[in-house]
C-alpha positions in Angstrom: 0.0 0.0 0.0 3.0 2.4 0.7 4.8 2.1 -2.4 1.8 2.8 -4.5 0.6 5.8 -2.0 4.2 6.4 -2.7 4.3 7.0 -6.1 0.7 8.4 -6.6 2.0 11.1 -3.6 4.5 12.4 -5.5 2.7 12.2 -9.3 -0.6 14.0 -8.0 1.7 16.7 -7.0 4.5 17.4 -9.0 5.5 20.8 -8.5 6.0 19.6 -4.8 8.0 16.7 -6.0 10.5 18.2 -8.9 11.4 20.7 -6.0 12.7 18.5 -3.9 14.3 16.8 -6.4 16.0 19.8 -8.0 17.2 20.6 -3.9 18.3 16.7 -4.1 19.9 17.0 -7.9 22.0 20.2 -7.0 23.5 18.3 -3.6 24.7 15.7 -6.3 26.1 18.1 -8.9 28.4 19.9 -6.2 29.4 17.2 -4.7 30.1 15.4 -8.0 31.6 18.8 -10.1 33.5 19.5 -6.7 35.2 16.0 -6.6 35.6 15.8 -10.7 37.5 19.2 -11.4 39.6 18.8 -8.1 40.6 15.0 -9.1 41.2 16.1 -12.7 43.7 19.2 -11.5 45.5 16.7 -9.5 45.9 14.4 -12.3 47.0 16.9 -14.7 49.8 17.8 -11.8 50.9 14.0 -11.9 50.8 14.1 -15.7 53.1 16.9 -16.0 55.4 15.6 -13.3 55.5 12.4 -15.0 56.1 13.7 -18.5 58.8 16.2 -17.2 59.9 13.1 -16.0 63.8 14.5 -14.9 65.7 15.7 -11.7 67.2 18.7 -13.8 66.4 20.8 -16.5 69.3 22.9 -17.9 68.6 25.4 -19.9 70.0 29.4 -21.3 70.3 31.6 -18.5 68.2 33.9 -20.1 65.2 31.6 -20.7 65.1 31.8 -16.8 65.6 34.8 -16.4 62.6 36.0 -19.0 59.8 33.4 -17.6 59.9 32.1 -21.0 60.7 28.9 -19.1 57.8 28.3 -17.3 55.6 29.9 -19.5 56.4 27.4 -22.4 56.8 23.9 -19.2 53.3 24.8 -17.1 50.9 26.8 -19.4 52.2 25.3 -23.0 53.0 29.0 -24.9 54.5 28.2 -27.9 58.4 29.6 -27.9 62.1 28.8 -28.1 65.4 29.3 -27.0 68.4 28.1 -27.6 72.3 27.0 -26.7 75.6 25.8 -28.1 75.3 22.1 -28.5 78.7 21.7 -26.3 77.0 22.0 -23.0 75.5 18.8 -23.7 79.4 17.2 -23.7 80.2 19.2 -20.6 77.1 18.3 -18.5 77.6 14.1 -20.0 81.4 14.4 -17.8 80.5 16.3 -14.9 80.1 13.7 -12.0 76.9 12.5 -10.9 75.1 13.1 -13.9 73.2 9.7 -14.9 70.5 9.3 -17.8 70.6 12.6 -19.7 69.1 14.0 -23.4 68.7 16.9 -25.0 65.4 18.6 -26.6 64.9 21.3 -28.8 61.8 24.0 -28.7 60.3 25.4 -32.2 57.2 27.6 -32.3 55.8 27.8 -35.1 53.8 30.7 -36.4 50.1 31.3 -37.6 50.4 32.2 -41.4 50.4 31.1 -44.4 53.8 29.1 -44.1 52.6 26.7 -41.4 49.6 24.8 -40.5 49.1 25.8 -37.1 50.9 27.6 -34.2 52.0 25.1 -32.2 54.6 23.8 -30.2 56.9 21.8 -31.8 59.0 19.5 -29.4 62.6 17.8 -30.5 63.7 14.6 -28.8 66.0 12.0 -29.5 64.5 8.4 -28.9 67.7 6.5 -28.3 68.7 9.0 -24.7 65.3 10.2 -24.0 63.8 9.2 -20.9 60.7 11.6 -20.6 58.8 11.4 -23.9 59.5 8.1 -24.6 57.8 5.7 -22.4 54.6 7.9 -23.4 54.8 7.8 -26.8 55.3 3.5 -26.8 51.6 3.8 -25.4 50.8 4.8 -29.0 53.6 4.4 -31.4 55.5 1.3 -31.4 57.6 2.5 -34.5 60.6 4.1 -35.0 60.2 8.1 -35.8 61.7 8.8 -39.3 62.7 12.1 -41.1 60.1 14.5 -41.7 57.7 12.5 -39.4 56.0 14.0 -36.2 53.6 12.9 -33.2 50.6 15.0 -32.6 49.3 15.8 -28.9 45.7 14.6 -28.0 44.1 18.2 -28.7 45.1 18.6 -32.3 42.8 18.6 -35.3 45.6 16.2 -36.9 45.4 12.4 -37.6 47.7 9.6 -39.0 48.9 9.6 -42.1 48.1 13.5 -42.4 50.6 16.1 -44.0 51.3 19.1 -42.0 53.1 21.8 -43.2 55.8 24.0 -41.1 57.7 26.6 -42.9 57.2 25.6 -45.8 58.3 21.8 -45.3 56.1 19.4 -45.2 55.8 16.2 -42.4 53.9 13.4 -42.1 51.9 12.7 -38.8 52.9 9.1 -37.7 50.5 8.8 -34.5 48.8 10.9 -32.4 48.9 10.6 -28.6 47.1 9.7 -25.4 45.8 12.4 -23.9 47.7 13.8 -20.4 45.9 17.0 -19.6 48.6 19.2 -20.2 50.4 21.7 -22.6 51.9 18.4 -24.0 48.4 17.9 -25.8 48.8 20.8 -28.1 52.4 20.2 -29.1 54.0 18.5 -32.3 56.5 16.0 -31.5 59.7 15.3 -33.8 63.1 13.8 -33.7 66.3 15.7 -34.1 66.8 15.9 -37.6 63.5 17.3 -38.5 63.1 19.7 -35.9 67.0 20.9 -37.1 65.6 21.0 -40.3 62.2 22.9 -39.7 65.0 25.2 -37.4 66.8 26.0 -40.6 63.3 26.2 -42.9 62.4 29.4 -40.3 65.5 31.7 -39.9 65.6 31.3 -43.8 61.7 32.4 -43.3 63.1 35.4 -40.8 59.1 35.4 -39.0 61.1 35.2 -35.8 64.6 36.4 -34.6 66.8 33.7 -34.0 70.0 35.5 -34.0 73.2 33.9 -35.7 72.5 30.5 -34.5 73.7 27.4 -36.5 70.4 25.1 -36.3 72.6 22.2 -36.5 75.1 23.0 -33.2 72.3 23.7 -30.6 70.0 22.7 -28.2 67.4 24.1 -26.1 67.7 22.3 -23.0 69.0 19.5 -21.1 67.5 17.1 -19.0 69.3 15.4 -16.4 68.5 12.3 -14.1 70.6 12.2 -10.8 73.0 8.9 -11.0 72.4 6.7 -8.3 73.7 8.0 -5.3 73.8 11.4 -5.9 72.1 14.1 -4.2 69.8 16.0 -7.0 70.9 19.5 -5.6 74.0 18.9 -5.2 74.2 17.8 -8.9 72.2 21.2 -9.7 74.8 23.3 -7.7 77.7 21.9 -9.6 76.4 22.2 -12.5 75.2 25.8 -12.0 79.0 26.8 -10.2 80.6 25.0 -13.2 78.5 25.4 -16.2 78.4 29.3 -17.8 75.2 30.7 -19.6 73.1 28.0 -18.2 71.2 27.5 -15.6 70.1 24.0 -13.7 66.9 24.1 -12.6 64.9 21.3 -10.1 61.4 19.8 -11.9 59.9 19.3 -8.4 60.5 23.7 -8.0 59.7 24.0 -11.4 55.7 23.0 -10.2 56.1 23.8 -6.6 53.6 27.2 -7.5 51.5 25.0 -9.2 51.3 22.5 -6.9 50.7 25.5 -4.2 47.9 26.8 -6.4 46.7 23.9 -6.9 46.0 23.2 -2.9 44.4 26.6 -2.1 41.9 25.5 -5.1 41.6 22.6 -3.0 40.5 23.5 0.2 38.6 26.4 -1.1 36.0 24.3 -3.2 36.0 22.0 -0.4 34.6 24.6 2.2 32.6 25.6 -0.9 31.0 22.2 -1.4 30.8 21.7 2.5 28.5 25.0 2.7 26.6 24.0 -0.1 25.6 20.8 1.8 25.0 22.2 5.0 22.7 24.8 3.6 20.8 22.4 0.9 20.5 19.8 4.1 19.0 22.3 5.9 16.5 23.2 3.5 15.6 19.7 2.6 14.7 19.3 6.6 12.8 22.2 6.5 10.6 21.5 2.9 10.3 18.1 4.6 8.8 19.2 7.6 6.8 21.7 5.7 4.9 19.1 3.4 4.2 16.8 6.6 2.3 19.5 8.3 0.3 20.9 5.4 -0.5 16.2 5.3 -1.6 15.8 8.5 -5.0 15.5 7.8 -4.2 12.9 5.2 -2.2 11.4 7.7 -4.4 11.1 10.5 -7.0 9.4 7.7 -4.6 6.4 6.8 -3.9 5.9 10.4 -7.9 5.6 10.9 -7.7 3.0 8.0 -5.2 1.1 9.8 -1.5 2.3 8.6 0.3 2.1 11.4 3.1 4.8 12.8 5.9 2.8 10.9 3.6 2.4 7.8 3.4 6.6 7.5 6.9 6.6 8.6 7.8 4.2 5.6 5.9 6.2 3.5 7.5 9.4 3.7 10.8 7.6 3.5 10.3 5.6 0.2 8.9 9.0 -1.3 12.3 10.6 -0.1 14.1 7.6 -1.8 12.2 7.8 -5.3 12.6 11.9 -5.5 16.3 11.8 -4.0 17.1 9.1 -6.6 15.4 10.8 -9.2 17.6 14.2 -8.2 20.8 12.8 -7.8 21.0 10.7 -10.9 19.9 14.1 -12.7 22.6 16.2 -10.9 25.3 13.6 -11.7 24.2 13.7 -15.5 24.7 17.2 -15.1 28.0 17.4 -13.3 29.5 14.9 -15.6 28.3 17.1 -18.6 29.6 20.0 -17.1 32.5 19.1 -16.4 33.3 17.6 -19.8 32.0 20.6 -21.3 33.8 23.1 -19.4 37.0 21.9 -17.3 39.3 22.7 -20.7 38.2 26.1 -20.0 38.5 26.5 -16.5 42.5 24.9 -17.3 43.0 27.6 -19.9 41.6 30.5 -17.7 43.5 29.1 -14.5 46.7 28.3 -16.2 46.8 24.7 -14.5 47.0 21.4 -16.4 43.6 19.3 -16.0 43.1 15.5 -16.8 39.8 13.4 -15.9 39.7 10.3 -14.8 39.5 7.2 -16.9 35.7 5.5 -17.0 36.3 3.6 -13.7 37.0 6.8 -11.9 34.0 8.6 -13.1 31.5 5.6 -12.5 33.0 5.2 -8.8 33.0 9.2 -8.1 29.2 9.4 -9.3 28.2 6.5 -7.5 29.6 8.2 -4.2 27.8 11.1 -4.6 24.4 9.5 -6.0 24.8 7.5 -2.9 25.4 10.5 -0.9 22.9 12.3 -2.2 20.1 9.9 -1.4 21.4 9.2 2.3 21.0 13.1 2.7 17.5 12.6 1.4 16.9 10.2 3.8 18.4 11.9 6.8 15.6 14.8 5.9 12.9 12.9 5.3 13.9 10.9 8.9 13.3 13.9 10.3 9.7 14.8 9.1 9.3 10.8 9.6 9.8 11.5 13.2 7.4 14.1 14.2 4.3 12.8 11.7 4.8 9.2 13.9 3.9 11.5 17.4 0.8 12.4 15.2 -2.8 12.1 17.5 -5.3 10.7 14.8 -8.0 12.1 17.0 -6.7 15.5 17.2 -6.2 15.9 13.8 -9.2 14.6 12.8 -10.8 17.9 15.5 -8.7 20.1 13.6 -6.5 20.6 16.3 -2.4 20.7 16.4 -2.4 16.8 16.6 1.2 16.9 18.6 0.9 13.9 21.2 
């Protein structure tokens, strides 16, 4: 008898009902949109540490010294700079030093002589140690001339011809996505990127000074050998080294890992007043509805319902509108977030990665769950009071409190 009273309850009114749930369906979507775009910041931090990948990055003094560095490293704007080739030799001697490879920076521009602006990123495969084990999750094959990877983000596929300075080069594979800068950058190995070096001072967009393409790099990264300190190595190489500088990975993203903590805790007190506040309303809608019912409370209770019956009965109607809501305000997180975390990386300068499908199905189904427990813990309340309810009372038009 309940669980159809239940049911035609909430369908006879259903203004009543699509109130609560909306009350129930926004619970869910902060609690879900919180969780999702705090998770996906903190996955884009441990995507970018893992694809910097090194103890030490060495790299021109002035690249440092400009910002250029981290502007190019945390928020992906397309640049360059560059050094004499020699360093490399120097740093490969200097004790301590263990796995090291060099990379070279191209940006490219947005005209007529090139596709896109991008990023493009020079690595050699036989030293590297960073790019490498990513790209063997989606190319297994050896990176030729005049062939390039494409980041996640791109509008560029296999077997596509890009065109940079007036050379063209065939995409080989794209990548898997890591919610960073690296998404939107082009990928090559040494020779091409020399090449495509060469194909834009002969271009003269950019001012690249009197460099030879062919004797330089743009940085250096260096893995501590086993049993070395990593800053000592840094401090040796910065004393010993001249126009460099050495700088630590981990420092490199200590202000975004510092950012990304006050984001934290900010939209956790954010979600935690949300919830106290949308509790406290469901209580008091609750409570509201069961007075303006007593009547038809007092009427099943002459037809035999017992206390626990009317009890039950609010609860199960709390159940089907707080599972109603919450599935709605996950749909709606999840959308939201999908639609719009790219954005909030972009305007926030912080790299941003959702979780795989797992992830997402187990955070939605702690919220739902969530959600409908708060539901509950409402409707208890209403639950409560109605079973003090005096039939007779009631039925006199009185307050009906027992």
């Amino acid at each position: 008898m309940t669980e159809s009273l239940s049911f035609k309850n909430l369908t006879k009114r259903p203004g009543r009902a699509l109130a609560l749930a909306l009350l129930c369906a926004f619970l869910c979507f902060a609690a879900l949109a919180g969780s999702l775009f705090v998770t996906g910041l903190r996955q884009g931090l441990s995507s970018l540490e893992t694809r910097l990948g090194a103890d030490i990055m060495v790299v021109p003094y002035e690249a440092t010294s400009k910002s250029r560095l981290s502007d190019m490293i945390l928020q992906g704007n397309p640049g360059y700079f560059y050094m004499d080739s020699a360093v490399m030799d120097k740093l490969r001697s200097m004790e301590g030093v263990g796995e090291i490879s060099a990379q070279f920076f191209l940006a490219t521009a947005s005209s007529s002589c090139c596709s896109a602006a991008v990023q493009i990123i020079g690595f050699d495969p036989a030293t590297d140690f960073t790019i490498q084990p990513w790209v063997k999750h989606s190319y297994q094959g050896e990176l030729g001339n005049m062939q390039v990877l494409v980041g996640n983000d791109l509008n560029a596929f296999p077997g596509d011809v890009l065109t940079f300075y007036g050379s063209d080069v065939t995409v080989a594979a794209k990548l898997d996505r890591t919610g960073t800068y690296l998404d939107t950058a082009v990928y090559a190995n040494p020779e091409t990127i020399r090449t495509l070096i060469a194909q834009a001072m002969e271009k003269k967009i950019y001012d690249f000074g009197d460099i030879d393409p062919y004797e330089v790099v743009s940085c250096v990264l260096i893995n501590a050998a086993d049993g070395y300190v990593t800053e000592d190595v840094l401090n040796e190489i910065n004393i010993h080294v001249r126009k460099v500088e050495a700088v630590q990975t981990s420092a490199l993203l200590s202000d975004v890992s510092s950012k990304l903590t006050g984001l934290s805790s900010l939209i956790g007190w954010l979600i935690a007043a949300i919830w106290i506040l949308a509790i406290g309303i469901l209580i008091l809608a609750f409570v509201m509805i069961s007075n303006e019912r007593k009547k038809e409370f007092a009427v099943l209770r002459t037809l035999g319902a017992s206390r626990g019956k009317l009890a039950g009965l609010i609860m199960k109607e709390s159940l089907l509108v707080s599972c109603f809501g919450s599935l709605l305000g996950a749909a709606l997180a999840l959308l939201a977030v999908w639609l719009f975390g790219g954005a909030a990386e972009n305007a926030m300068g912080l790299p941003f990665l959702l979780p795989k499908a797992g992830g997402l199905i187990l955070l939605s189904a702690v919220s739902i769950a969530a959600t409908i427990l708060a539901g509950s813990l409402a409707a208890a309340v209403s639950a409560f009071r109605i079973s003090g309810i005096d039939t007779a009372f009631i039925l006199r038009g009185d307050d009906g409190r027992s």
